[in-house]
C-alpha positions in Angstrom: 40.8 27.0 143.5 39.0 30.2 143.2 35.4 30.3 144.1 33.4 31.3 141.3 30.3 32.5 143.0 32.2 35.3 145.5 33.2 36.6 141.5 29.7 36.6 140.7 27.8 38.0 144.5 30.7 39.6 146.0 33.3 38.6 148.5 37.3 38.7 149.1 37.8 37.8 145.5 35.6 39.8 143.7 36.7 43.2 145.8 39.9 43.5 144.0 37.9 44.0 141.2 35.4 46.1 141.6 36.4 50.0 142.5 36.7 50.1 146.2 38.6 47.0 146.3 41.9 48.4 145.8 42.8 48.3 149.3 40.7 51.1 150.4 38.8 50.8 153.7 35.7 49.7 153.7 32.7 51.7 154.2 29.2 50.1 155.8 26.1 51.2 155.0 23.9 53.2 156.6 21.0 51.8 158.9 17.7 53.1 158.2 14.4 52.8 160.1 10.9 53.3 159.7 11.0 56.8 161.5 14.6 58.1 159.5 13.9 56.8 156.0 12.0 59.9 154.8 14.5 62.0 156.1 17.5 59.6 154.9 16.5 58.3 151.8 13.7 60.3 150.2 14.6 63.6 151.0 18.6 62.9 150.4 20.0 64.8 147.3 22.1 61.7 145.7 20.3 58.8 144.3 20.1 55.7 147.2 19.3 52.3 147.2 17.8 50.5 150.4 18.7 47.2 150.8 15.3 45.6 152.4 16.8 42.2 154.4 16.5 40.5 157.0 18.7 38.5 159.6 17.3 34.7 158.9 17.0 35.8 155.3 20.0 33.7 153.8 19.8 35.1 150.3 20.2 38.4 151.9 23.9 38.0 153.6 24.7 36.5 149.7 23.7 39.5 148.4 25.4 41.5 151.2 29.2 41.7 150.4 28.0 43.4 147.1 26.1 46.1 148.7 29.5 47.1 151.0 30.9 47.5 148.3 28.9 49.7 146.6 28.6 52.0 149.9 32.6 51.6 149.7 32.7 52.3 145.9 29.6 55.7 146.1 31.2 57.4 149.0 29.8 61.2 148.6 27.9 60.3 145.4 25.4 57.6 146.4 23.1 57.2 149.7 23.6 53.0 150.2 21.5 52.0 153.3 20.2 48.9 154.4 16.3 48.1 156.1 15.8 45.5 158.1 11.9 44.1 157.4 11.6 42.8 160.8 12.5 45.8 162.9 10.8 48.2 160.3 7.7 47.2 158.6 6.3 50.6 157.1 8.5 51.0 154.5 7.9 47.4 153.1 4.1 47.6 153.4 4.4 51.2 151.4 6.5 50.0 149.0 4.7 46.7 148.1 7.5 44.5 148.8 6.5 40.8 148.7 9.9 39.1 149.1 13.7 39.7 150.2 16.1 40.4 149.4 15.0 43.2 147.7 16.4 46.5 146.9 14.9 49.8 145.8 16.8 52.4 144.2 15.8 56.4 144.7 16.2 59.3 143.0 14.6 62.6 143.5 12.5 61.3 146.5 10.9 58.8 144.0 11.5 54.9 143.4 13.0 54.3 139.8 14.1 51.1 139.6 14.2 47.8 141.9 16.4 44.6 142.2 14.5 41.5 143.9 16.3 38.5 144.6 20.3 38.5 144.5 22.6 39.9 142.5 25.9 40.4 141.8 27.9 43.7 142.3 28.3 44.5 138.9 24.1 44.0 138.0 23.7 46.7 140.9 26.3 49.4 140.2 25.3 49.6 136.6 21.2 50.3 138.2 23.0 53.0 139.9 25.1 54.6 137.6 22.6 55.3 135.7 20.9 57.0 138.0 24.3 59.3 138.3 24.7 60.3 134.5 
């Protein structure tokens, strides 16, 4: 039986579904750091989202499989990066962030919009097409 939670956070069974998951390979995203992310993130010119996680965080690998595929599904039009909190505390403190996982979406240098706590793929392209029409 199918598991009906990889449908909803991501996962072998919910790749086929989402673009991306068609057989393509799979693209990772991009580590940032405290000293890169200006240059990275704020400064890119395609909307990004940071994926602020760390390694004992075990809502963070749930939410995980969804954010490869979003890097895998925004090749060329989306920055999709991930932060770890532990290694990099900075950006967290500058960006108020109180709990992971969390993830912030850019455009335009700026923060628009924000997803704390897991979510499924579908939740988090939708945040980010929006931010490409």
């Amino acid at each position: 039986m199918a598991n009906p939670f990889k449908n909803i956070f991501g996962g072998k069974e919910a790749e086929a579904a989402t673009p991306g998951g068609n057989g393509a390979p799979k693209v990772e995203p991009i580590h940032v750091t405290d000293a890169d992310f200006e240059e990275l993130i704020l400064k890119s010119d395609k909307p990004a989202i940071v994926d602020l996680w760390a390694e004992w965080c075990g809502p963070c690998h749930m939410i995980a499989p969804s954010v490869t595929q979003l890097a895998t599904a925004y090749e060329g039009r989306a920055v999709i990066a991930k932060l770890n909190v532990d290694e990099n505390p900075n950006v967290p403190g500058r960006y108020g962030i109180m709990g992971i996982p969390t993830l912030l979406y850019f455009k335009d240098g700026k923060e628009v919009d924000r997803q704390v706590g897991v979510a499924g793929y579908p939740g988090l392209a939708n945040k980010l097409e929006k931010l490409l029409s």
